[in-house]
N, C-alpha and C positions, 0 to 999 in steps of 0.2 A: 425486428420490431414485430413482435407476434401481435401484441395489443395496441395500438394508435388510440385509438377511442379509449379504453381505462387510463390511460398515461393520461390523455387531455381529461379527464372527467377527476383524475387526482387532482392533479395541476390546478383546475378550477376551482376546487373544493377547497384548498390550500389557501389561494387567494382570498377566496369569498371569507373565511375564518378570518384568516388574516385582516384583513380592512375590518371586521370587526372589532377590535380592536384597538384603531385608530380612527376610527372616524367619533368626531364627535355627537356628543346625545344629543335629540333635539328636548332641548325647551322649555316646556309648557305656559302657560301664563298662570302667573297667578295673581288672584283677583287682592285687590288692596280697599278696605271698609273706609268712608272719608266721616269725620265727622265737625261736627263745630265748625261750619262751612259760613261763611261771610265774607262781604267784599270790601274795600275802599278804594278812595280815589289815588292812582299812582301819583309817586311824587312828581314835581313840577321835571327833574331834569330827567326823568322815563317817559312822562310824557310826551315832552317837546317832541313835534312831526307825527302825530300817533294818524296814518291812515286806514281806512278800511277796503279789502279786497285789491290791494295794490293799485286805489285810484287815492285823486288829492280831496275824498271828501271829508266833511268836518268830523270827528271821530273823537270818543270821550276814552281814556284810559282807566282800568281799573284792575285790582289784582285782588283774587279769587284766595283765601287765604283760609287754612282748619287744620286740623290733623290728619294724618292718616295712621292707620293703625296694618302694619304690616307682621303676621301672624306665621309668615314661612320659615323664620329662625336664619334667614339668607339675606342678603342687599337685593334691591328689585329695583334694576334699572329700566329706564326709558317707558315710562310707564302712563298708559295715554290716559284721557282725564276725559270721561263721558256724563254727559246728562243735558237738561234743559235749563235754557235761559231766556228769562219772559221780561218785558219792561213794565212800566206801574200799569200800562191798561192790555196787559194777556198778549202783546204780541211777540212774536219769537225774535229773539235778537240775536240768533244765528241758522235761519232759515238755513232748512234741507240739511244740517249737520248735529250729529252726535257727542263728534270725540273736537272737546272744546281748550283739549290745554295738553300739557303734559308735563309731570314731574318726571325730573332725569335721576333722580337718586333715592331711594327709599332704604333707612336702615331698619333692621329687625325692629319689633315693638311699636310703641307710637310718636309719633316724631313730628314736627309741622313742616306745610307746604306753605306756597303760593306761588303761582303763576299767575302771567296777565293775558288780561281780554281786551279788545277795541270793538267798543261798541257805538254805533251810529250819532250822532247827537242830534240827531230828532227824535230820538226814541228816549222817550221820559222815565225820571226813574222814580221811585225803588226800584232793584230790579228785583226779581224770584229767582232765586238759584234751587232746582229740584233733579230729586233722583242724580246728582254725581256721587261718581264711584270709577273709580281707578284701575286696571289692570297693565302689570306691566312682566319683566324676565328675569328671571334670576342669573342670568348668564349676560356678562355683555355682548350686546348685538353690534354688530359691523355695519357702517355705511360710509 
């Protein structure tokens, strides 16, 4: 063994190629456009038990419902659902958070959602739905 050090510095370089090759690519998000966004009230048997923050207070059921317009030519899984929700007099009906839903399936083109929200029932409505917009992955995610 004249050289120890080149054998292992092949060796390594072999490997590292190699796992190239199998490992998989990460990712990226990609961003989903929402539009003709509007809510109603869930049906009477989605409703039934609807709590808020995993206590037994009184809580209104409603489902967030538009299009989304998915422009990647791919399915866009697990796809978190951001923006603001206000009740009739400006106040926030999901204090301190963002990402307020999630569509689990997006196919290419445009196609309709909805998800549901539980929202306080002290908090009076109409409610304001602003700025939602979607990002989810083109790959299925593990959990």
């Amino acid at each position: 063994m004249r050289f120890p050090a080149l054998k292992l510095f092949l060796v390594s370089c072999l490997v590292i190629m190699l796992s190239w090759g199998i490992t998989p690519s990460a990712e990226a998000l990609t961003q989903i456009k929402l539009t003709d966004i509007s809510y109603k009230d869930c049906p009477p048997e989605m409703a039934a038990g609807s709590v808020t923050s995993g206590t037994t207070m009184a809580a209104n059921c409603f489902l967030i419902t538009g299009k989304a317009n998915n422009t990647s030519g791919k399915y866009v899984y697990n796809a978190d659902v951001f923006g603001r929700i206000y009740d009739a007099n400006g106040n926030s009906v999901m204090e301190n958070r963002n990402r307020i839903g999630l569509i689990e399936e997006i196919p290419p083109g445009v196609s309709d959602f909805e998800f549901r929200i539980s929202v306080a029932a002290s908090q009076p409505t109409p409610l304001q739905l602003e700025q939602l917009k979607a990002a989810g992955f083109t790959g299925k995610v593990r959990r």
